[in-house]
N, C-alpha and C positions, 0 to 999 in steps of 0.2 A: 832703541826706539823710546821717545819721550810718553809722558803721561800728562793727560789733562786730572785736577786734585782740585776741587770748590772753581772748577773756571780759569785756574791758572795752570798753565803749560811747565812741565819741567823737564827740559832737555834728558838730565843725566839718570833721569829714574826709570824703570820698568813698572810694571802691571804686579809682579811679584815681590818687589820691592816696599810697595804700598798694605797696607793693614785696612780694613774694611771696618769704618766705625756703623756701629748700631742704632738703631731712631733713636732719638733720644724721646722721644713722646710720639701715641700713634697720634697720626692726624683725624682719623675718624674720630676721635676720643674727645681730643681737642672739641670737635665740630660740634659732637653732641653735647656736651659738656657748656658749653657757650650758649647753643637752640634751649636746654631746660632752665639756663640763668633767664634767658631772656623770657620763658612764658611764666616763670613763675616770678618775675617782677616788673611786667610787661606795664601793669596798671600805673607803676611810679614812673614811668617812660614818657607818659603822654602830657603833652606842652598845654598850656591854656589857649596860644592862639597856634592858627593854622600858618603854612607858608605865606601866603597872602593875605597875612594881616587881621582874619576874620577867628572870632573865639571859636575855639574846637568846641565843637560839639562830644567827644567823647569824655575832653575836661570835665564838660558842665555834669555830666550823666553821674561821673565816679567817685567829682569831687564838688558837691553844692555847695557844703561852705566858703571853701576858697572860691567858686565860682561868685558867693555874694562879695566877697571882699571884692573882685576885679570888677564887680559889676555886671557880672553878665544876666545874674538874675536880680526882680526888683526885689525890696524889700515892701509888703506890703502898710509899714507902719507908718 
């Protein structure tokens, strides 16, 4: 009887034949791993404008200087 190995079918091998490899990385590990990168530089994430076009408002809140350079805020001088 053949074996299915990554998706591919092998006629001439057996189930006994095959060696069973190990995770190479847990995935939950991976997940979390990725989730704490992302809240702990979630702030450098955020775009000046929105989808449509219009200045994000969470830009303006985190980053006002850069916000005067794009214009979003006036300059009272």
């Amino acid at each position: 009887m053949g074996v299915l190995i990554d998706g591919k079918y092998y006629a001439d091998k057996s189930a006994a034949d095959v060696k069973r490899r190990a995770p190479a990385i847990s995935h939950q590990h991976d997940i979390y791993r990725r989730s704490a990168e992302y809240q702990k530089f979630d702030r450098e994430l955020i775009q000046p404008y929105t989808a449509d076009g219009k200045p994000n408002p969470e830009f303006i809140k985190h980053y006002p200087e850069e916000s005067r350079q794009y214009g979003f805020i006036k300059d009272d001088k």
